[in-house]
MARBA-3410 file (N, C-alpha, C, O; in Angstrom, 1 decimal):
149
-7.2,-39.9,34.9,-5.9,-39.5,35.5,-5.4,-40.6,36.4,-6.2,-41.2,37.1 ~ -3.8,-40.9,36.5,-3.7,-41.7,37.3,-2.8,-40.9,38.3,-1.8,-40.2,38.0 ~ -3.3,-41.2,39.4,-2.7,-40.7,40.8,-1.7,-41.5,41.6,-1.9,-42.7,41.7 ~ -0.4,-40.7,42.1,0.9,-41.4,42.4,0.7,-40.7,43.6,-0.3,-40.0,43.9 ~ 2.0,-40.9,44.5,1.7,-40.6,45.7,3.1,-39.9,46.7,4.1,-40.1,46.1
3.2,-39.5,47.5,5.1,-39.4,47.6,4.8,-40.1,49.2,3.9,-40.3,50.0 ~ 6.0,-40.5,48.9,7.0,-41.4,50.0,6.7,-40.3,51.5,6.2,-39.2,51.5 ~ 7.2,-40.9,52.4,8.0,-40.5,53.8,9.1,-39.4,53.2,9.0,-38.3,53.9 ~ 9.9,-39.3,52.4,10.8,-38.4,52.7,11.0,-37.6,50.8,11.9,-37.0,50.1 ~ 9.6,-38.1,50.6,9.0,-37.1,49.4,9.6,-37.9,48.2,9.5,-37.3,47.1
10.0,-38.9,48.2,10.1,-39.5,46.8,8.5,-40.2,46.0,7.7,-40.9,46.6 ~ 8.2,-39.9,44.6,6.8,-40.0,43.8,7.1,-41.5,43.7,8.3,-41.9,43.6 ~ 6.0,-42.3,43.8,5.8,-43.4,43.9,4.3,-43.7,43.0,3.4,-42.9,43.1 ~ 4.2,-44.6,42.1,3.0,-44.9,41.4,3.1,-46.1,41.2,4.2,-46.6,40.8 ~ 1.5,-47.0,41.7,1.1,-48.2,41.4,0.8,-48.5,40.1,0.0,-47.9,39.4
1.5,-49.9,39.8,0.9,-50.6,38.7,1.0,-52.0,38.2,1.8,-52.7,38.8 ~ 0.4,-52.5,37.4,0.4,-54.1,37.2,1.8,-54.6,36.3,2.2,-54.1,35.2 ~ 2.2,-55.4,36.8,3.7,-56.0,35.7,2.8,-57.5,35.8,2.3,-58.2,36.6 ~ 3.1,-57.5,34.5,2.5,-59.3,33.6,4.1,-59.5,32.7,4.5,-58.8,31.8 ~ 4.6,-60.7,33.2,5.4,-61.3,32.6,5.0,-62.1,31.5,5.6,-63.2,31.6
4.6,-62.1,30.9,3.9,-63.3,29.7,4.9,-65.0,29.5,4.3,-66.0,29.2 ~ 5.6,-65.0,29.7,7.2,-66.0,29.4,6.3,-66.7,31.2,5.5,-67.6,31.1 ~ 6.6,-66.4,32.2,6.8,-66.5,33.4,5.4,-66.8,33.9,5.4,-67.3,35.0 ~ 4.0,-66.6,33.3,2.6,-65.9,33.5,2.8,-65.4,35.3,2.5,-66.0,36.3 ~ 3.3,-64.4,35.2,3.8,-63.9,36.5,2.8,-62.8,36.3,2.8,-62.2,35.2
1.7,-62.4,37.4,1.3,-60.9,37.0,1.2,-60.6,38.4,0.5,-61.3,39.1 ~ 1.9,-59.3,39.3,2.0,-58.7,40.4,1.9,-57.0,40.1,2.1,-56.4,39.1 ~ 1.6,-56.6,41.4,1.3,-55.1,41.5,2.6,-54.7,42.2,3.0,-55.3,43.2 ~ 3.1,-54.0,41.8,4.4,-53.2,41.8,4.5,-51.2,42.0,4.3,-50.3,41.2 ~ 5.1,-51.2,43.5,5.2,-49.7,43.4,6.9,-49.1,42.6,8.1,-49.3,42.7
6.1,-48.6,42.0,7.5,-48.3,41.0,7.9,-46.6,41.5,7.2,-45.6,41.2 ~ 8.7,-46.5,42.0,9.7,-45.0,41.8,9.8,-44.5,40.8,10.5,-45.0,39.9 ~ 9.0,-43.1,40.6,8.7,-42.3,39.2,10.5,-42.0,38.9,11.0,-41.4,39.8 ~ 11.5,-42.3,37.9,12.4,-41.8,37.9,12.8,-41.3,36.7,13.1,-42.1,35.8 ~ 12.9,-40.0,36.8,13.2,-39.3,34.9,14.6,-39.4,34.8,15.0,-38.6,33.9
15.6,-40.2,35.4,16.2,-40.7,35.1,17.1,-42.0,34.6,18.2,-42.3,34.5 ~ 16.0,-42.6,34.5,16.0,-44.0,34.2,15.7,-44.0,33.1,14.7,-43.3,33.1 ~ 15.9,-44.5,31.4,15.9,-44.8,30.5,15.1,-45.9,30.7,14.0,-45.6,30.3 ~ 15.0,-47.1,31.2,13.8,-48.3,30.9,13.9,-48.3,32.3,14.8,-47.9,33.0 ~ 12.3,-49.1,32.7,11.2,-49.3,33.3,12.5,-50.6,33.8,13.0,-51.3,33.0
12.7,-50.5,35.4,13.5,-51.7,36.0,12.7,-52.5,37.2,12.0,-52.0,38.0 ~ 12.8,-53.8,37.0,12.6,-54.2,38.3,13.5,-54.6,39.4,14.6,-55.2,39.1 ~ 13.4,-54.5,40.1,14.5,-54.9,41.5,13.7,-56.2,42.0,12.5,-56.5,42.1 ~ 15.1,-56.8,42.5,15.2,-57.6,43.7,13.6,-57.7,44.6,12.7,-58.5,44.3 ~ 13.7,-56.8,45.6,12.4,-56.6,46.1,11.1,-56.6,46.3,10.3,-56.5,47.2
11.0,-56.5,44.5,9.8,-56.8,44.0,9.8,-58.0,43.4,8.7,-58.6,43.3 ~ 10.9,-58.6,42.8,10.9,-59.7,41.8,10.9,-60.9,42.1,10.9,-61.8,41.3 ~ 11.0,-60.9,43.8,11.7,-62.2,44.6,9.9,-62.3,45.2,9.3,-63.3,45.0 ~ 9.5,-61.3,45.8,7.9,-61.7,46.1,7.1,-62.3,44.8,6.3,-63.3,45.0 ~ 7.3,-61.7,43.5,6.4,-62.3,42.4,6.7,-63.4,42.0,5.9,-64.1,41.3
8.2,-64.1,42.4,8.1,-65.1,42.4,9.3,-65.5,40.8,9.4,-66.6,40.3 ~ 9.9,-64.5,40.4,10.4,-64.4,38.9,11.7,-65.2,39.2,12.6,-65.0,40.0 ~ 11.4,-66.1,38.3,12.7,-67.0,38.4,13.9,-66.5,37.8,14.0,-66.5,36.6 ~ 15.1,-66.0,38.7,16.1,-64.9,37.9,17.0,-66.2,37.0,17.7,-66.0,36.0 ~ 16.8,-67.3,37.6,18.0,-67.8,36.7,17.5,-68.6,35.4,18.1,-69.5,34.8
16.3,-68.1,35.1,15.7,-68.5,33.7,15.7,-67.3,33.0,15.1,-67.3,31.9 ~ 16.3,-66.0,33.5,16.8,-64.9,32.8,17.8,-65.2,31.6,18.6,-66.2,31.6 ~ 17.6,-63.9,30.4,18.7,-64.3,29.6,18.6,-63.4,29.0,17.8,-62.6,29.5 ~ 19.2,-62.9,27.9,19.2,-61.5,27.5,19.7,-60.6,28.6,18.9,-60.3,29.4 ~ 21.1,-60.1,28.8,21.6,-59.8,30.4,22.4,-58.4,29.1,22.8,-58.6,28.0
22.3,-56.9,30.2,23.1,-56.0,29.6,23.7,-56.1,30.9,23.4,-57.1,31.6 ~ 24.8,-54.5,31.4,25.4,-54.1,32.2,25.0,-52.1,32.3,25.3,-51.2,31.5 ~ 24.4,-52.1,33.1,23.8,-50.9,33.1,24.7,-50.2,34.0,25.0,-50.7,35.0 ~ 25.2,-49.2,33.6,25.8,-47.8,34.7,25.2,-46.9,35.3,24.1,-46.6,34.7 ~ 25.3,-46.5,36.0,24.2,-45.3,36.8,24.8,-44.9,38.2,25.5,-45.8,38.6
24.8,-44.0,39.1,24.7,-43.2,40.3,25.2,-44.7,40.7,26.4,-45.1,40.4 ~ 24.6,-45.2,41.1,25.1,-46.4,42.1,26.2,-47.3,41.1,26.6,-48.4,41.6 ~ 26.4,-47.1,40.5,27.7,-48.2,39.9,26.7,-49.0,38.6,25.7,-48.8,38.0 ~ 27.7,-49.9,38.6,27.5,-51.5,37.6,26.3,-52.2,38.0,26.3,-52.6,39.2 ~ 25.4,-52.3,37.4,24.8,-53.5,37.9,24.1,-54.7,36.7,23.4,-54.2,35.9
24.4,-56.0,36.7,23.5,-56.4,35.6,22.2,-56.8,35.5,21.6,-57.4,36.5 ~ 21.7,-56.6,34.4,20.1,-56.8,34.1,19.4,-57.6,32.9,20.0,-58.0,31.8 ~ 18.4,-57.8,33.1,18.2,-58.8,32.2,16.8,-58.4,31.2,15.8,-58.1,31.9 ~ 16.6,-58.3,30.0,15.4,-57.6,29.3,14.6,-58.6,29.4,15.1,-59.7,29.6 ~ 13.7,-58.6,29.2,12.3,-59.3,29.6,11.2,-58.6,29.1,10.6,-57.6,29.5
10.9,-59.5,28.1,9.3,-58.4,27.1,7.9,-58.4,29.2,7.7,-59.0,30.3 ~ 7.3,-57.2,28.6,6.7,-57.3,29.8,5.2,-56.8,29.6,5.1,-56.5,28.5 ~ 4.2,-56.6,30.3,2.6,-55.9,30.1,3.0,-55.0,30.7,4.2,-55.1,30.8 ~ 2.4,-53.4,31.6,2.8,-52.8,32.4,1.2,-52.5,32.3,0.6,-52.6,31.2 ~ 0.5,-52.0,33.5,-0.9,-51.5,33.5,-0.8,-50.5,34.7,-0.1,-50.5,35.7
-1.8,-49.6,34.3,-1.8,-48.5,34.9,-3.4,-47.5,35.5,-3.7,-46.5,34.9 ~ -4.0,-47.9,36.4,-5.9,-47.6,36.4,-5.8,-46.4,36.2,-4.7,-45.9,36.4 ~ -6.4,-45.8,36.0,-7.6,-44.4,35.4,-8.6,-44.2,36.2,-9.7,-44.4,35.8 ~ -8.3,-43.8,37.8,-9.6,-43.5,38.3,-10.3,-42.9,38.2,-11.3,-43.0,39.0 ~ -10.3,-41.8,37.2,-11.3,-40.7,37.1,-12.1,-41.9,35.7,-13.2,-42.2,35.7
-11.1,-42.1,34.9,-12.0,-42.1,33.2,-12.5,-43.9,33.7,-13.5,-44.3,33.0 ~ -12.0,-45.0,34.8,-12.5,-46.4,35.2,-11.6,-46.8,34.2,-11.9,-48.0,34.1 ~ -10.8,-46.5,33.3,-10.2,-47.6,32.9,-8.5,-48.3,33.2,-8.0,-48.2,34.3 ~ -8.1,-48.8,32.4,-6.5,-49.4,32.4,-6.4,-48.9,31.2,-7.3,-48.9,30.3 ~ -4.7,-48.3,31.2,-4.0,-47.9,30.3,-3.0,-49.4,30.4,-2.6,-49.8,31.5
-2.8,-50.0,29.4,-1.7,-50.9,29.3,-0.8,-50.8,28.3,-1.1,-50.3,27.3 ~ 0.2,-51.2,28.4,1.4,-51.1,27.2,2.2,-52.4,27.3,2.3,-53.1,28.3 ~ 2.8,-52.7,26.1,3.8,-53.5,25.8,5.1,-52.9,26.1,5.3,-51.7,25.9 ~ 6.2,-53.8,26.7,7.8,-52.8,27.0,8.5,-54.3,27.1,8.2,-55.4,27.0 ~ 9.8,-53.6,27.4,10.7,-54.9,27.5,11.3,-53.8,29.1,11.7,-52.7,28.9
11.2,-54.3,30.0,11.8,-54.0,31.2,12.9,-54.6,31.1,13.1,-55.4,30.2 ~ 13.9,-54.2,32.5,15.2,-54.8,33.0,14.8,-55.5,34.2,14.1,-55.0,35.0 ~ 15.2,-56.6,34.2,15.4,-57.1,35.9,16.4,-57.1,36.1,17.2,-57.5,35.3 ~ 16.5,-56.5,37.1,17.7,-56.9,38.4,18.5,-58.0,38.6,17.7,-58.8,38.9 ~ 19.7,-58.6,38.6,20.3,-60.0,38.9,20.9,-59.4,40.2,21.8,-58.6,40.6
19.9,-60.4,40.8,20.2,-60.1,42.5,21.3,-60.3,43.1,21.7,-61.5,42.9 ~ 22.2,-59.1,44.1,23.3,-59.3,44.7,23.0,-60.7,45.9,22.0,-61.1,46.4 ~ 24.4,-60.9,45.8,24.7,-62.0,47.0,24.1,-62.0,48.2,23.8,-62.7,49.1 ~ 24.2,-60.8,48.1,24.2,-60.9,49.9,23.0,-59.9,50.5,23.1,-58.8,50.1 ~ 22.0,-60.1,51.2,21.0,-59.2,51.2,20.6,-57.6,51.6,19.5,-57.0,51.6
22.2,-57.2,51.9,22.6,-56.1,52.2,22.6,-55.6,50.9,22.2,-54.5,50.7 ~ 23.1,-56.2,49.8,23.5,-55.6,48.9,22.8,-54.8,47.9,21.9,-55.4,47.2 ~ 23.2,-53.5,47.7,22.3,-52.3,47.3,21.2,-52.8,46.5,20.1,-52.4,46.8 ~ 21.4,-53.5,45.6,20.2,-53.8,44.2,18.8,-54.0,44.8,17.7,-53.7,44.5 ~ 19.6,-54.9,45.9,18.4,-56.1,46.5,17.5,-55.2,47.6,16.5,-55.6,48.2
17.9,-54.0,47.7,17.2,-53.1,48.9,16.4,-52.2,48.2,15.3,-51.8,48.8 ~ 16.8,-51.5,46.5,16.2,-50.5,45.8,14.8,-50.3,45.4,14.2,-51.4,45.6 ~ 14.0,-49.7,44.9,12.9,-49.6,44.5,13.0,-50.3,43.4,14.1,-50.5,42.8 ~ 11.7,-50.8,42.8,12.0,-50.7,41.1,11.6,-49.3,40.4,11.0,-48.5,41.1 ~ 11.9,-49.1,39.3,11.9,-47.8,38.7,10.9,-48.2,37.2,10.9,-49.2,36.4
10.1,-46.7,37.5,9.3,-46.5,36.3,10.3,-45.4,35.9,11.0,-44.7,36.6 ~ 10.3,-45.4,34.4,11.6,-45.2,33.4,10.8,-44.3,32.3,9.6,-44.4,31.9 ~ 11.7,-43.6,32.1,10.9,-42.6,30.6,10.6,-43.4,29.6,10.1,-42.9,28.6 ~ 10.7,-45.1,29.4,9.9,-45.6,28.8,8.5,-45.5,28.3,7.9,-45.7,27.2 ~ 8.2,-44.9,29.7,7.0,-44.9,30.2,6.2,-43.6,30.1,5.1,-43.4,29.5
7.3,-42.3,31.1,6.7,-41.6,31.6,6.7,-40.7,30.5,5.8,-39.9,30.4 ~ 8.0,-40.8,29.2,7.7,-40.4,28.2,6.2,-40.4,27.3,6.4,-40.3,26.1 ~ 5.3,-40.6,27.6,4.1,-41.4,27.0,3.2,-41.0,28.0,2.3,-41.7,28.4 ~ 3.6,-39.7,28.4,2.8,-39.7,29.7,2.7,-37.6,30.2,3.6,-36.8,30.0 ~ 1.5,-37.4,30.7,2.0,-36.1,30.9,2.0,-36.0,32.7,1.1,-36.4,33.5
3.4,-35.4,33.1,3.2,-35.5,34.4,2.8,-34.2,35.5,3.6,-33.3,35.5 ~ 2.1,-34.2,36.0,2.0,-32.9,37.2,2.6,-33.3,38.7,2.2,-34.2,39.5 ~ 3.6,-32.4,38.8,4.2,-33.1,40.4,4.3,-32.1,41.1,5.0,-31.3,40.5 ~ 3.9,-31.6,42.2,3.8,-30.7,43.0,3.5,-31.2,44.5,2.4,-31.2,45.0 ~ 5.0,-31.6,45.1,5.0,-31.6,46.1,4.7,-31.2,46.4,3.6,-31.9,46.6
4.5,-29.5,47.2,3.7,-28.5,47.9,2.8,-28.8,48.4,2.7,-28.9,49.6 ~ 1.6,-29.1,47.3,0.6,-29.3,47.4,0.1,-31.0,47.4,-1.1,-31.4,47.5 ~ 0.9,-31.6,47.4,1.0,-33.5,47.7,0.1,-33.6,46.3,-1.1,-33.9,46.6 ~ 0.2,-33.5,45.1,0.1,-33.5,43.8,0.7,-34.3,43.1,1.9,-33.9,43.1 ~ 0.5,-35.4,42.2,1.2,-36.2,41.7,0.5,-36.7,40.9,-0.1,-37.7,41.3
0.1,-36.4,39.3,-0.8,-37.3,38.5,-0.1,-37.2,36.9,0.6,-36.4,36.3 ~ -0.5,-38.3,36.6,-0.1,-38.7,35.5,-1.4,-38.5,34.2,-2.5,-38.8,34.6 ~ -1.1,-38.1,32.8,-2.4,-38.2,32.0,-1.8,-38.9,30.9,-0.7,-38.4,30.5 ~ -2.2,-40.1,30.0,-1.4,-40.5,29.3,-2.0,-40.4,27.9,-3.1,-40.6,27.4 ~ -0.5,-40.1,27.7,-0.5,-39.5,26.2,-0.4,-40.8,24.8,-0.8,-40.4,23.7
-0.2,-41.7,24.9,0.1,-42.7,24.1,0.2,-44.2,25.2,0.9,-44.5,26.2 ~ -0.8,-44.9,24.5,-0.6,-46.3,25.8,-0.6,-47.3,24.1,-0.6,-46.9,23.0 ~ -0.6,-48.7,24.7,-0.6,-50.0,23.7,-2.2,-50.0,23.8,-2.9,-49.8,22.8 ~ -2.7,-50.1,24.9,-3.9,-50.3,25.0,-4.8,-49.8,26.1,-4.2,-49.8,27.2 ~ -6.0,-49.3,26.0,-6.8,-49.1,27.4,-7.8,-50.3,27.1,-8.2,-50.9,26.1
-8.0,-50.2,28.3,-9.6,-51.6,28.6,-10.3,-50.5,29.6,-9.8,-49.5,30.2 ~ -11.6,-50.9,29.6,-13.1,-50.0,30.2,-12.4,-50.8,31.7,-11.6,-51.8,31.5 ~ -12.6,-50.6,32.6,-12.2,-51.5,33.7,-13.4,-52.1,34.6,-13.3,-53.0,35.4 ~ -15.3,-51.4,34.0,-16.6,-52.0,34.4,-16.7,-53.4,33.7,-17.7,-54.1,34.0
END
């Protein structure tokens, strides 16, 4: 089972590994569980620590959402996810979005979470119960597990 966690003001949060393969970029990333997100995004805030070079980005859509326009760039990606009950990693293949960072550091993109996306969580069974500070994932379809001993 993989265990997520909520925020200060109750938003689900779950840790996991992003491997760029193009970039050999690999960082741990807390991603905002969101069943609203169609693909797995990364933001500004995460992508500027790992070091991802945005302007060797290519493949760029224009995504709409709650907060407006923003553009993004697809990028084949690894995603890993530990099993601390069963010791292993669930990993999968995806093509995530990055973020093309606003100007200015105020500007919303660059302040946001990255988002784990029904890419994902579709492939996934979730139990969330605030109440009880409850939040696990069991997955239903991965690319790959590895033993993690």
């Amino acid at each position: 089972m993989i265990l997520g966690i909520f925020g200060p003001t109750g938003q689900p949060f779950i840790e996991g590994y992003l491997t760029l393969p193009r970039f050999d970029i690999t960082r741990t990333i807390t991603f905002l569980v969101d069943t609203g997100a169609d693909a797995t995004c990364i933001h500004p805030r995460d992508g500027r620590p790992a070091g991802i070079p945005f302007d060797q980005l290519r493949d760029d859509i224009v995504s709409r959402g709650v907060g407006g326009r923003a553009t993004y760039f697809r990028e084949p990606a690894i995603l890993e996810f530990v099993d601390g009950e069963a010791r292993t990693i669930h990993g999968c293949e995806v093509t995530v979005n990055i973020a093309k960072p606003g100007e200015r550091a105020t500007d919303a993109i660059n302040t946001i979470y990255s988002l784990l996306g029904r890419d994902i969580i579709d492939r996934w069974r979730m139990v969330y119960d605030r109440s009880e500070g409850i939040l696990e994932f069991t997955v239903r379809s991965a690319g790959a597990v590895l033993d993690s001993e």
